[in-house]
PQR file with spaces between the fields and no chain letter, atoms N, CA, C, O and H, PARSE charges and radii, in Angstrom:
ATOM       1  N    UNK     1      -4.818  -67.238   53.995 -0.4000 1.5000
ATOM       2  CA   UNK     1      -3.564  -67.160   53.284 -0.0000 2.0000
ATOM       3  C    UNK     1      -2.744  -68.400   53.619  0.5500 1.7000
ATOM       4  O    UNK     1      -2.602  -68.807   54.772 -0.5500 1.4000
ATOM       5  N    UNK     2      -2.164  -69.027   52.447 -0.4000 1.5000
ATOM       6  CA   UNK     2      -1.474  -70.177   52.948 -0.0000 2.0000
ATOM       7  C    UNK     2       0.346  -69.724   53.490  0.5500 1.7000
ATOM       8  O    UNK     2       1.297  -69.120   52.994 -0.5500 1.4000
ATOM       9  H    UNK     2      -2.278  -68.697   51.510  0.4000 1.0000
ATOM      10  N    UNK     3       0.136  -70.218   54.365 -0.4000 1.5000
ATOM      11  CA   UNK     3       1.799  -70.296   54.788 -0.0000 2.0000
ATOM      12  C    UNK     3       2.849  -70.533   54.568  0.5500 1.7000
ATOM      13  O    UNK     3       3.832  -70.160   55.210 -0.5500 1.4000
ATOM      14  H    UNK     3      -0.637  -70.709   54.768  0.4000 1.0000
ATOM      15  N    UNK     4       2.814  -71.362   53.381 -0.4000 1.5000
ATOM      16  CA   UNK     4       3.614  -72.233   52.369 -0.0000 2.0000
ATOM      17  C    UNK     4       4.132  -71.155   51.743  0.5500 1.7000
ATOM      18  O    UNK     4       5.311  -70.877   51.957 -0.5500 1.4000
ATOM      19  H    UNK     4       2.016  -71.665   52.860  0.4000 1.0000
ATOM      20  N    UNK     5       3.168  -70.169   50.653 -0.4000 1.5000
ATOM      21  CA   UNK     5       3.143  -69.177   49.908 -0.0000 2.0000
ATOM      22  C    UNK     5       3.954  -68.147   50.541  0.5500 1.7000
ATOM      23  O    UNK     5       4.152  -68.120   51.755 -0.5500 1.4000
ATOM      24  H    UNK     5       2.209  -70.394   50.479  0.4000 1.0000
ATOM      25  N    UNK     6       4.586  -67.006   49.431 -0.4000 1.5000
ATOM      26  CA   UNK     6       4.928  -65.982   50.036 -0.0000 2.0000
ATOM      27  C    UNK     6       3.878  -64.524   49.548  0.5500 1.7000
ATOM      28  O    UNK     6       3.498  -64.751   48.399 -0.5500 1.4000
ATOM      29  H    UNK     6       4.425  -67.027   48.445  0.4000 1.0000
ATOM      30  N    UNK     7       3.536  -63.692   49.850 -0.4000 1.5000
ATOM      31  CA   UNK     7       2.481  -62.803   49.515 -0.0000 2.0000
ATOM      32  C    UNK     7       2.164  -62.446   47.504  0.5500 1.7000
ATOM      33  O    UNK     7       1.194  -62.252   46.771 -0.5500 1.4000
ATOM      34  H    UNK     7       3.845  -63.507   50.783  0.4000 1.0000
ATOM      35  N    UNK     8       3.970  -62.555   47.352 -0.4000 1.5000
ATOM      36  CA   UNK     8       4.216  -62.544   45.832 -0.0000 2.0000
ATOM      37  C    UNK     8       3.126  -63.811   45.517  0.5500 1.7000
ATOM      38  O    UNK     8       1.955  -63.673   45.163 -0.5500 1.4000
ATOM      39  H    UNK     8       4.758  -62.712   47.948  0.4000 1.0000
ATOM      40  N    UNK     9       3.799  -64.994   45.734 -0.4000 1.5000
ATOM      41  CA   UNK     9       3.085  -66.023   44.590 -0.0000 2.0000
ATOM      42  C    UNK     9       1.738  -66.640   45.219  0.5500 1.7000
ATOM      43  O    UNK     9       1.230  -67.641   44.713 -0.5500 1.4000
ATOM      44  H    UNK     9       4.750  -65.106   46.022  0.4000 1.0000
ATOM      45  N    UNK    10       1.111  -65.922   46.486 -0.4000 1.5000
ATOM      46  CA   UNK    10      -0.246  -66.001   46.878 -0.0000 2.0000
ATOM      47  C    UNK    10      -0.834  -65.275   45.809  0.5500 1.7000
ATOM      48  O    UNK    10      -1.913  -65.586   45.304 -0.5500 1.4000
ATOM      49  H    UNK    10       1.524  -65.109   46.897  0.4000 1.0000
ATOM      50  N    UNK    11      -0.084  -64.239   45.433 -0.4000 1.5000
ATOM      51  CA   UNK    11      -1.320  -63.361   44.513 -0.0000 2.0000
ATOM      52  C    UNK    11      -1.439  -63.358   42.907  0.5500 1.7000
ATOM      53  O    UNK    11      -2.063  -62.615   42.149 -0.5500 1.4000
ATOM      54  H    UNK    11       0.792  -63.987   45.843  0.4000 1.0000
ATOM      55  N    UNK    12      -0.328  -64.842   42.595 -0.4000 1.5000
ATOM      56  CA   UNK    12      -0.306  -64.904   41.279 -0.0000 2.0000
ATOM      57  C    UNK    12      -0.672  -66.091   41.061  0.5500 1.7000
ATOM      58  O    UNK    12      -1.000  -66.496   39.946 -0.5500 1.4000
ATOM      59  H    UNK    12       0.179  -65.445   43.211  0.4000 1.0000
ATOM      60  N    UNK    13      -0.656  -66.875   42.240 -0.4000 1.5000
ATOM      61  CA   UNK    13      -1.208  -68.640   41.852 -0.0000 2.0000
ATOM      62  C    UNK    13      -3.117  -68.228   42.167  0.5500 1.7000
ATOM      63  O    UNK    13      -3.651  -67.690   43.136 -0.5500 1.4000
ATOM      64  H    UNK    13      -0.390  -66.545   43.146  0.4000 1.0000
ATOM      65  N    UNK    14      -3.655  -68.724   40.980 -0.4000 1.5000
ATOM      66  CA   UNK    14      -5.404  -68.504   40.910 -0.0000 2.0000
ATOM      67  C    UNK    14      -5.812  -70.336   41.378  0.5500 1.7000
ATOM      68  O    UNK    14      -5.151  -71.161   42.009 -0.5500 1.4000
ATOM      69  H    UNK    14      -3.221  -69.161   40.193  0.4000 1.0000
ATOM      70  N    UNK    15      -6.755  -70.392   40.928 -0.4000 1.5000
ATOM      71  CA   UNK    15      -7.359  -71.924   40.450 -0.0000 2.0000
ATOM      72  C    UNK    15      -6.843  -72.479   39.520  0.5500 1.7000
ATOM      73  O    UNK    15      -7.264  -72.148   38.412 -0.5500 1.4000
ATOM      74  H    UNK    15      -7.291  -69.721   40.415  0.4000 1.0000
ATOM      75  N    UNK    16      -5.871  -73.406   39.577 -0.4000 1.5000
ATOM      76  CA   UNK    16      -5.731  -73.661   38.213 -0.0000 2.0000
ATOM      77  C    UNK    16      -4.855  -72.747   37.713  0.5500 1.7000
ATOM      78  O    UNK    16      -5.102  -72.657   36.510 -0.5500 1.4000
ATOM      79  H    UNK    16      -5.529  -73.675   40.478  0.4000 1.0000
ATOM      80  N    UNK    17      -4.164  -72.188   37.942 -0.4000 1.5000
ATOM      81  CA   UNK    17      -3.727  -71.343   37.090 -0.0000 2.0000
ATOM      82  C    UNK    17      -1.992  -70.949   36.921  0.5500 1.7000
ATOM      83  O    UNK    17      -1.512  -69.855   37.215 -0.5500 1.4000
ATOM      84  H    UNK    17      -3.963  -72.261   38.919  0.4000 1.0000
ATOM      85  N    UNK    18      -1.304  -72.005   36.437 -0.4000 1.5000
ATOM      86  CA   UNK    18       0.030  -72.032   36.015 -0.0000 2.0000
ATOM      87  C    UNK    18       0.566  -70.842   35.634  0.5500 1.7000
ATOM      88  O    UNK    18      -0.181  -70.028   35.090 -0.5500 1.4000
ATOM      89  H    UNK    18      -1.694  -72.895   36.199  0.4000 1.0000
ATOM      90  N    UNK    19       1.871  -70.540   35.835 -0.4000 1.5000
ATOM      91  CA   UNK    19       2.753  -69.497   35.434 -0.0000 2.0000
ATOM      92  C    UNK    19       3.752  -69.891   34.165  0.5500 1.7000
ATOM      93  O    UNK    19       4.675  -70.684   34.350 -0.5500 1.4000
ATOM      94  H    UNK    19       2.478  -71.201   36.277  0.4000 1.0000
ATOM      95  N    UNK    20       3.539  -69.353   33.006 -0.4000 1.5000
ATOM      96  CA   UNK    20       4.619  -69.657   31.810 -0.0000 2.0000
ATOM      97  C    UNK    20       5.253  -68.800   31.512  0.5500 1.7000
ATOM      98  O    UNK    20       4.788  -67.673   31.683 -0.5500 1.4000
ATOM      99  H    UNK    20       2.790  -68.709   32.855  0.4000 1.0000
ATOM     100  N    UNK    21       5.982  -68.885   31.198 -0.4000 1.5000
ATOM     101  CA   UNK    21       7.334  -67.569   30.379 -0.0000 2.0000
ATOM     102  C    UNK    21       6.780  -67.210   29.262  0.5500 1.7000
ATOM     103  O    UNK    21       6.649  -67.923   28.268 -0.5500 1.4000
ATOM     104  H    UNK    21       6.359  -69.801   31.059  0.4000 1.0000
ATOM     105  N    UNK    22       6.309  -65.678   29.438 -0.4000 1.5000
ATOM     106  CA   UNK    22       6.245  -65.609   28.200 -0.0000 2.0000
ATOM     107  C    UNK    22       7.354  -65.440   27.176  0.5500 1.7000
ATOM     108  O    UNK    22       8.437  -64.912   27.432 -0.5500 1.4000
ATOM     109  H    UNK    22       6.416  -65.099   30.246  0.4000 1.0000
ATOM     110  N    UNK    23       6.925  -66.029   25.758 -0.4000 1.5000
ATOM     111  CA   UNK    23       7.844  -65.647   24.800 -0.0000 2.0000
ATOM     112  C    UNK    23       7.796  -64.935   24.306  0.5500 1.7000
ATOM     113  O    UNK    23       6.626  -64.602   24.115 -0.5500 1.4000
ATOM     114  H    UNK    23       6.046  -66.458   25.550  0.4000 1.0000
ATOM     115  N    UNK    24       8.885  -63.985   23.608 -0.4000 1.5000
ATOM     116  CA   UNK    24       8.484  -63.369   22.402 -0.0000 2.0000
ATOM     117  C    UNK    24       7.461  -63.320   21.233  0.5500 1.7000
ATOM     118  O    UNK    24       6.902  -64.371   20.919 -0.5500 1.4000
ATOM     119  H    UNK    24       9.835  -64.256   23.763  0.4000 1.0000
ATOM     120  N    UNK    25       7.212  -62.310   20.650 -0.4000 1.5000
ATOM     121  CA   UNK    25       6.036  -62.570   19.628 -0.0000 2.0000
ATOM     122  C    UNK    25       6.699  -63.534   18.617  0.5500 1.7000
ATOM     123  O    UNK    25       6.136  -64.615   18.441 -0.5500 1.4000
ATOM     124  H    UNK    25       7.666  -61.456   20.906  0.4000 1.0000
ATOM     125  N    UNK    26       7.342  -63.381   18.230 -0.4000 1.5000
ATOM     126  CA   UNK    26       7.679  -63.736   16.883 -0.0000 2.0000
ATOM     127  C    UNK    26       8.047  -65.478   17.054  0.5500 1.7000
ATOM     128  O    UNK    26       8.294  -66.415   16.295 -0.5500 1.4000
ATOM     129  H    UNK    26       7.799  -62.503   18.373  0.4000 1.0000
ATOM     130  N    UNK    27       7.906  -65.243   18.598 -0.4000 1.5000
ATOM     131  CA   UNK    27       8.171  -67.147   18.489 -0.0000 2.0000
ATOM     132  C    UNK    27       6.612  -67.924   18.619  0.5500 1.7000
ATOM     133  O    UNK    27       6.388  -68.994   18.053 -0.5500 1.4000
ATOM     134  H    UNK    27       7.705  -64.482   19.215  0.4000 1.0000
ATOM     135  N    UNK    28       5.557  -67.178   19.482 -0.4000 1.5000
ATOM     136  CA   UNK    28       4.342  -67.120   19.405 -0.0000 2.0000
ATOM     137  C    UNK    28       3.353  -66.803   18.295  0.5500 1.7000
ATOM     138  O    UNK    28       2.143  -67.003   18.402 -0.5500 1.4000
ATOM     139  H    UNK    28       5.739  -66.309   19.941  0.4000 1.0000
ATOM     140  N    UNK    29       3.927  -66.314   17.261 -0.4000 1.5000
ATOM     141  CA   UNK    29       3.091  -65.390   16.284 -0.0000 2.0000
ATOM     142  C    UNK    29       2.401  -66.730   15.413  0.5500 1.7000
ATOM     143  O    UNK    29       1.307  -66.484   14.906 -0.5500 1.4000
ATOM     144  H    UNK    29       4.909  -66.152   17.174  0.4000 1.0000
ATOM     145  N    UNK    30       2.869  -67.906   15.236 -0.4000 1.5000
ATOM     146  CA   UNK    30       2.751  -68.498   14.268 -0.0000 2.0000
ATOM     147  C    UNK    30       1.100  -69.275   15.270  0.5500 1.7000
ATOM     148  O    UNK    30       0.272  -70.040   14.774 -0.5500 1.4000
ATOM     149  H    UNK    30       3.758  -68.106   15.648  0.4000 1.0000
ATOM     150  N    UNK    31       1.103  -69.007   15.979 -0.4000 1.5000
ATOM     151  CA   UNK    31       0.033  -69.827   16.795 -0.0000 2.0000
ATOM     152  C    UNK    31      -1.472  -68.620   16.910  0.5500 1.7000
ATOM     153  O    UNK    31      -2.515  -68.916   17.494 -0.5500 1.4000
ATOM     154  H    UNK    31       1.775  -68.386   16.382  0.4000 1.0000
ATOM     155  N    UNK    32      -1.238  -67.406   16.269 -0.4000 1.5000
ATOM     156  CA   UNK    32      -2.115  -66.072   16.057 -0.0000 2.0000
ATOM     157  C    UNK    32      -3.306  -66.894   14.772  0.5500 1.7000
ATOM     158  O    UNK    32      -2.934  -67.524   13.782 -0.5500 1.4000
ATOM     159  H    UNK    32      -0.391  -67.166   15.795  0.4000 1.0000
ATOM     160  N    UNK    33      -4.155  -66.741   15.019 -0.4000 1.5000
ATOM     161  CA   UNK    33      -4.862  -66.470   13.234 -0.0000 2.0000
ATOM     162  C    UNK    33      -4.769  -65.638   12.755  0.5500 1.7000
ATOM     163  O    UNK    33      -4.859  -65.828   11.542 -0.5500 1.4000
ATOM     164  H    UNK    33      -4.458  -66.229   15.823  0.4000 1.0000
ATOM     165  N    UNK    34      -4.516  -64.018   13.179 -0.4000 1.5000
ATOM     166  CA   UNK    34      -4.811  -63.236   12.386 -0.0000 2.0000
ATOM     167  C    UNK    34      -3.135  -63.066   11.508  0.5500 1.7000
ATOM     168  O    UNK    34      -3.129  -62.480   10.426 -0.5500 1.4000
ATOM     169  H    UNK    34      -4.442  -63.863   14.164  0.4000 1.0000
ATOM     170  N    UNK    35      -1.893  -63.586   12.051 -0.4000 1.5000
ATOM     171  CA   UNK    35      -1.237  -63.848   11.273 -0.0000 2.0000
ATOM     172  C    UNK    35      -1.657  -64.599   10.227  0.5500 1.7000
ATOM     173  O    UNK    35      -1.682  -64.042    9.129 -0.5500 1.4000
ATOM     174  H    UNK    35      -1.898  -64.062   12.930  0.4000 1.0000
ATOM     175  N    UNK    36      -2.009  -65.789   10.309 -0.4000 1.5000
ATOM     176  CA   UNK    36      -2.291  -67.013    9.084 -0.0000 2.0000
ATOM     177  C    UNK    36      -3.750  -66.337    7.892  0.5500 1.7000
ATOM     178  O    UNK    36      -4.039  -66.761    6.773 -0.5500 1.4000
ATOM     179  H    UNK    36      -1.989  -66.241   11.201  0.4000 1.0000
ATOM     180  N    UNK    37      -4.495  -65.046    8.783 -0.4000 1.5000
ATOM     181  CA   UNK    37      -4.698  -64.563    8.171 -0.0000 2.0000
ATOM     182  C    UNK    37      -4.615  -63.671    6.943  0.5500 1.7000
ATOM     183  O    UNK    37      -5.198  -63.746    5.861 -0.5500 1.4000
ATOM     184  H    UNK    37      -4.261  -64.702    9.692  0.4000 1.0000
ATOM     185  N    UNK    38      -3.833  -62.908    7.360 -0.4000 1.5000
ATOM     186  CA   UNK    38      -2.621  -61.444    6.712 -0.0000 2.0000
ATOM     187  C    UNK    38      -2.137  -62.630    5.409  0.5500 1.7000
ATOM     188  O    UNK    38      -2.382  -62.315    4.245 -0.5500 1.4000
ATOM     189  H    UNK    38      -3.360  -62.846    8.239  0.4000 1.0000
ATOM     190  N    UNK    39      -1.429  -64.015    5.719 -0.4000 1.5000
ATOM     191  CA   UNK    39      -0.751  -64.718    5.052 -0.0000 2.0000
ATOM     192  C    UNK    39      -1.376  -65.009    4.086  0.5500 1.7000
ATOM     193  O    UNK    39      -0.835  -64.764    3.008 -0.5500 1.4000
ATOM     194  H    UNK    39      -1.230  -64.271    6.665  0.4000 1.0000
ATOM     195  N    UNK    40      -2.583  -65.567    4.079 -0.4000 1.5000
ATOM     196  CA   UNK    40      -3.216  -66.067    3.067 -0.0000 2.0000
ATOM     197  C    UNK    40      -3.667  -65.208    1.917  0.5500 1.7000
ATOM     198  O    UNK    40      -3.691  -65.617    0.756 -0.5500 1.4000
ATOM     199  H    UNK    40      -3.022  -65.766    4.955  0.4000 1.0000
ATOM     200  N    UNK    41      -4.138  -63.608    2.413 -0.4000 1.5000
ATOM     201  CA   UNK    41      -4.575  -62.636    1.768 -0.0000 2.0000
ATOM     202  C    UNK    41      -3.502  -62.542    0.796  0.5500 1.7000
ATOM     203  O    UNK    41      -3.569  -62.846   -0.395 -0.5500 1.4000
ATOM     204  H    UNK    41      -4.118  -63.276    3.356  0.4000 1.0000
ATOM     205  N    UNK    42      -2.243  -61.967    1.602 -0.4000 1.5000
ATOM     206  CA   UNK    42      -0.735  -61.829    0.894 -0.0000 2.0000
ATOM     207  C    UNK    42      -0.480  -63.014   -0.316  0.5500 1.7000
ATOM     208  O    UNK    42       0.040  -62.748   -1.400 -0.5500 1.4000
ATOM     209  H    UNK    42      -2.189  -61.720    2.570  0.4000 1.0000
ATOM     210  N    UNK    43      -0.866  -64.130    0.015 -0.4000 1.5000
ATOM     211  CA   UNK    43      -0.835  -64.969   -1.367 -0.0000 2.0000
ATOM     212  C    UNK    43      -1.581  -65.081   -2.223  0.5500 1.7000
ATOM     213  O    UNK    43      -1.247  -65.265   -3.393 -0.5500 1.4000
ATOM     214  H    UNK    43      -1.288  -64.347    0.896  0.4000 1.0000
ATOM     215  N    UNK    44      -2.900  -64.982   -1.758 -0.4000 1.5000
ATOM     216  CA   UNK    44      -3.765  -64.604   -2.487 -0.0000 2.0000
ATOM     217  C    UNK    44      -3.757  -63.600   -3.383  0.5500 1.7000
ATOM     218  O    UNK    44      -3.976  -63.694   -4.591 -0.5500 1.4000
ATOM     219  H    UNK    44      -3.171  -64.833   -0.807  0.4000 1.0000
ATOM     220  N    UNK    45      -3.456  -62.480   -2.657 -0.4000 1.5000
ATOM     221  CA   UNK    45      -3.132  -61.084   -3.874 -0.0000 2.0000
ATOM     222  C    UNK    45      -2.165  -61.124   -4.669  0.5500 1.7000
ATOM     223  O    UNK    45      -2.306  -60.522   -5.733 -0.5500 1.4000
ATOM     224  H    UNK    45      -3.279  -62.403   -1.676  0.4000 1.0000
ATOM     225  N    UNK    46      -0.640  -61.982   -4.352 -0.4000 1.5000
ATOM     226  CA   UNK    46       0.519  -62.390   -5.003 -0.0000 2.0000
ATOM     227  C    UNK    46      -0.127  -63.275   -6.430  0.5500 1.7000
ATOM     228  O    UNK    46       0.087  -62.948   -7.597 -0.5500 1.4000
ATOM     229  H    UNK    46      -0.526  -62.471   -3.488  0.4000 1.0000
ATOM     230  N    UNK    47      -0.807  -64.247   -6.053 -0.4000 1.5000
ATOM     231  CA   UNK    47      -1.241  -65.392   -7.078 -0.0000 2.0000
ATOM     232  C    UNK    47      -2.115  -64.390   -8.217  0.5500 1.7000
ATOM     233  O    UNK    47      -1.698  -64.459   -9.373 -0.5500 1.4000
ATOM     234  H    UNK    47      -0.981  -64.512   -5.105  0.4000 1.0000
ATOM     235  N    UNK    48      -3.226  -63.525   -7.974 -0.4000 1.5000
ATOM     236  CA   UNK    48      -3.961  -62.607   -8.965 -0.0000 2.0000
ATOM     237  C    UNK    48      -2.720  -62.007   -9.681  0.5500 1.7000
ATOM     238  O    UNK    48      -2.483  -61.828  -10.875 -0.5500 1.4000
ATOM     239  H    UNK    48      -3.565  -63.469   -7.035  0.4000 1.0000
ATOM     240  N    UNK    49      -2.044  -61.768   -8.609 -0.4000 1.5000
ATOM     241  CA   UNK    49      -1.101  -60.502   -9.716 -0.0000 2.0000
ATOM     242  C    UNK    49      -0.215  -61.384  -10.760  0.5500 1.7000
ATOM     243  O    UNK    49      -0.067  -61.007  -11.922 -0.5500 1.4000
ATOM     244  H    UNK    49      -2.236  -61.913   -7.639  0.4000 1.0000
ATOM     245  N    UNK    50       0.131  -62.103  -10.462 -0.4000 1.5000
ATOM     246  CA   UNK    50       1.034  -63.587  -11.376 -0.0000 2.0000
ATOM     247  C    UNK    50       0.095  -63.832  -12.485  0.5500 1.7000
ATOM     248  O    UNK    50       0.390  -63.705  -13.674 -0.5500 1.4000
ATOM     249  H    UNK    50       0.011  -62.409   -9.517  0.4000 1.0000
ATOM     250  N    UNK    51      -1.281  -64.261  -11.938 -0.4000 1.5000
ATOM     251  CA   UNK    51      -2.055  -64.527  -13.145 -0.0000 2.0000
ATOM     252  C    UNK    51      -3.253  -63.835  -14.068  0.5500 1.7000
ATOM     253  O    UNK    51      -4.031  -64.400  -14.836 -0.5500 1.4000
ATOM     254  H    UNK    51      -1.521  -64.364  -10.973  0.4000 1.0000
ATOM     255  N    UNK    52      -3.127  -62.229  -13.690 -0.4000 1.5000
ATOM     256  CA   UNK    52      -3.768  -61.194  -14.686 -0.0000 2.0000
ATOM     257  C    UNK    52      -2.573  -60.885  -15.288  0.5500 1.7000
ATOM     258  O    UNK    52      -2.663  -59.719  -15.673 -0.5500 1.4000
ATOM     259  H    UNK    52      -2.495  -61.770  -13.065  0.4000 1.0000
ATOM     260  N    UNK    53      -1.136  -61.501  -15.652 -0.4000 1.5000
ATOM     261  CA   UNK    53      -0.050  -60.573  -16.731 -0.0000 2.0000
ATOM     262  C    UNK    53      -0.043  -59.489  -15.371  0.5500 1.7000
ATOM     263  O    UNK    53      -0.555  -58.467  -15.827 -0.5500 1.4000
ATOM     264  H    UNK    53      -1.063  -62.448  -15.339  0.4000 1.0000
ATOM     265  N    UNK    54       0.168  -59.336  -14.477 -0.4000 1.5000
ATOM     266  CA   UNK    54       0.374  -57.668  -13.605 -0.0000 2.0000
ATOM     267  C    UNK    54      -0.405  -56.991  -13.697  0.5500 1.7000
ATOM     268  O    UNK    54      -0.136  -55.826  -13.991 -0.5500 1.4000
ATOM     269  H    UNK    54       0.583  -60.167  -14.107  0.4000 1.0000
ATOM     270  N    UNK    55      -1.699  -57.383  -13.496 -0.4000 1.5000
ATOM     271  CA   UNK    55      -3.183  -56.472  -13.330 -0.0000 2.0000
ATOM     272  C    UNK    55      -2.918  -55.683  -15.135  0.5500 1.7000
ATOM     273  O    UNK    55      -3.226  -54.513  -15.361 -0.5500 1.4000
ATOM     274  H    UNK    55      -1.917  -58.329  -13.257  0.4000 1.0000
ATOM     275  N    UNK    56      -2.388  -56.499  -16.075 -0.4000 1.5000
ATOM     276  CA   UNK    56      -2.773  -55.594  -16.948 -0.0000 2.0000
ATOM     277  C    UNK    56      -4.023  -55.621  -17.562  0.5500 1.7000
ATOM     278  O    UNK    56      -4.181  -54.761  -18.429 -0.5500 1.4000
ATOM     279  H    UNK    56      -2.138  -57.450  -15.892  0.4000 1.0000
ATOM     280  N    UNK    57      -5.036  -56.440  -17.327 -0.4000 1.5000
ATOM     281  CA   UNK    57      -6.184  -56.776  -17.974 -0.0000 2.0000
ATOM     282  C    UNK    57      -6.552  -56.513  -19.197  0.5500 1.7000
ATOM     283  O    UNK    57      -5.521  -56.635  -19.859 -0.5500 1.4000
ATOM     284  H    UNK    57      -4.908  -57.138  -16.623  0.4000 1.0000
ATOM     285  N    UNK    58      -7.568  -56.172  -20.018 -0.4000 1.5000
ATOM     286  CA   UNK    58      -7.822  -56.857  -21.451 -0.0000 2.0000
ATOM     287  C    UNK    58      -8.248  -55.785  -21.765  0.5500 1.7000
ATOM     288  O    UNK    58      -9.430  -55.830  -22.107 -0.5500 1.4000
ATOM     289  H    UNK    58      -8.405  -56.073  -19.480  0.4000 1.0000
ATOM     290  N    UNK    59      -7.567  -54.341  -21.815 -0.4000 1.5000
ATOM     291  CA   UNK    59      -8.607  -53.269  -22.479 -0.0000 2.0000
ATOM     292  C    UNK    59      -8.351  -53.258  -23.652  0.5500 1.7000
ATOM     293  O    UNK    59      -9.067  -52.406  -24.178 -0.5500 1.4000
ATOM     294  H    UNK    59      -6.607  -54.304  -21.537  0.4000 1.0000
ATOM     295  N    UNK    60      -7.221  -54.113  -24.936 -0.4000 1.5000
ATOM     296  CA   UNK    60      -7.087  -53.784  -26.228 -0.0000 2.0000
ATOM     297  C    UNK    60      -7.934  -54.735  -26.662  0.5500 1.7000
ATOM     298  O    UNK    60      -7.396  -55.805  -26.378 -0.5500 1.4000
ATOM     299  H    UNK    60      -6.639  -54.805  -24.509  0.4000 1.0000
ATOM     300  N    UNK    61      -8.842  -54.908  -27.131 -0.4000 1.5000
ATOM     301  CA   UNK    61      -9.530  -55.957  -28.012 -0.0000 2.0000
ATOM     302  C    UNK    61      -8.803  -56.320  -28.783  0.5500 1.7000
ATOM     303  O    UNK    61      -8.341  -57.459  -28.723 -0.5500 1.4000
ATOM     304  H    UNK    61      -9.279  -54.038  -27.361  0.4000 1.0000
ATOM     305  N    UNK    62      -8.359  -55.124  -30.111 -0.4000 1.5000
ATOM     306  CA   UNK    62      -7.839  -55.585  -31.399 -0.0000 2.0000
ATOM     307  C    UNK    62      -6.325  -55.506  -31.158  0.5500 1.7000
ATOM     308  O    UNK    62      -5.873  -54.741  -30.306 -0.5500 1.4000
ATOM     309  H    UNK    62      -8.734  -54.198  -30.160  0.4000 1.0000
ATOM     310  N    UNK    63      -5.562  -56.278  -31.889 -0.4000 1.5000
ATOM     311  CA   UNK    63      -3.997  -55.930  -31.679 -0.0000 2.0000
ATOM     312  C    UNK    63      -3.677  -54.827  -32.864  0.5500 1.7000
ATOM     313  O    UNK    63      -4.035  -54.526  -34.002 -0.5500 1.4000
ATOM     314  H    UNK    63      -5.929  -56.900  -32.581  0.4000 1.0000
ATOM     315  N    UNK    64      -2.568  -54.347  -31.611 -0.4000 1.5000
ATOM     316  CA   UNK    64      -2.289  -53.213  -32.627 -0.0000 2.0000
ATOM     317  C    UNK    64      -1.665  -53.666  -33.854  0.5500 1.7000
ATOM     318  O    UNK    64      -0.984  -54.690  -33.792 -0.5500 1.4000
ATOM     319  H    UNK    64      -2.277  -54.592  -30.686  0.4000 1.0000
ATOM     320  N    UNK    65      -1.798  -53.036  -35.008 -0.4000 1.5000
ATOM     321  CA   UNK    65      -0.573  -53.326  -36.136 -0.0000 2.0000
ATOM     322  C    UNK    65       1.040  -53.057  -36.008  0.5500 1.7000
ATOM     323  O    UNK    65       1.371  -52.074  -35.344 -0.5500 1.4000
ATOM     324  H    UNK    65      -2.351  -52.204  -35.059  0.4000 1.0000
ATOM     325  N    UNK    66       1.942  -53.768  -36.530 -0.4000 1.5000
ATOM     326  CA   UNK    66       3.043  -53.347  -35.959 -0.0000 2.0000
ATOM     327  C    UNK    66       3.521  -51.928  -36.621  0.5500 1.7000
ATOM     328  O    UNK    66       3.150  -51.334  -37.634 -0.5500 1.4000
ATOM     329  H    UNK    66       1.673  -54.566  -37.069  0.4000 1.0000
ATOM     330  N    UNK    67       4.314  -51.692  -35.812 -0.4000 1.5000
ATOM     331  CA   UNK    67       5.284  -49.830  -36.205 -0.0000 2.0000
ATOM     332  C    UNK    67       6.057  -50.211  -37.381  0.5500 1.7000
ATOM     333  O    UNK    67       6.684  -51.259  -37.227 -0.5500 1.4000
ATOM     334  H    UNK    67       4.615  -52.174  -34.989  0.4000 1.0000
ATOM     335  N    UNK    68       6.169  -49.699  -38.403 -0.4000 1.5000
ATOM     336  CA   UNK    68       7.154  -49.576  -39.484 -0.0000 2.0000
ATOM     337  C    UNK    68       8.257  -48.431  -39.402  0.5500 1.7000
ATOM     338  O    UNK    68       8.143  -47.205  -39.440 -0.5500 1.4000
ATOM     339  H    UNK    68       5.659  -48.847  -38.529  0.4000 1.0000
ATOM     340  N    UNK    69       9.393  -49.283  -39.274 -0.4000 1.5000
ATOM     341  CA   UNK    69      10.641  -48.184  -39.044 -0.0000 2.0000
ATOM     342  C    UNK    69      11.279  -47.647  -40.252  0.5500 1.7000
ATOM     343  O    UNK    69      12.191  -48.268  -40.798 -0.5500 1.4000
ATOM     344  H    UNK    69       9.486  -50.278  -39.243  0.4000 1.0000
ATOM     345  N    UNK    70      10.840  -46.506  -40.705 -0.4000 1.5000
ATOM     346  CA   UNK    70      11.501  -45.931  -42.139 -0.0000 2.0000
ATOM     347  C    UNK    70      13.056  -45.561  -41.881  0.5500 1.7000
ATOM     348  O    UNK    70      13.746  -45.118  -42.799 -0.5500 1.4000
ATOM     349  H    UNK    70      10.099  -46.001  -40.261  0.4000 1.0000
């Protein structure tokens, strides 16, 4: 045991092995993949829905004729 040390930071200093603060997620999150994951999906599904008209897809072949209002 070094003498220097006190029993606390004998048992938290490893090899190598620095102590950082952790931060919050949300200041960390951007450094996740599975965030940048979630993200891409989310635009991805945003961009389909923009460009099917709103998932309305193509079930009328023929156009209807218009309504005549008597």
């Amino acid at each position: 045991m070094n003498p220097k040390l006190s029993p606390h930071q004998h048992e938290s200093s490893g090899a190598g092995h620095v102590h950082h603060t952790q931060h919050p997620y949300w200041r960390r999150a951007h450094r996740d993949w599975r965030l940048w994951i979630a993200v891409a999906i989310m635009l991805l599904a945003m961009a389909i829905y923009l460009m099917t008209n709103d998932l309305a897809g193509y079930t009328q072949t023929q156009p209807q004729p218009p309504l005549t209002v008597q």
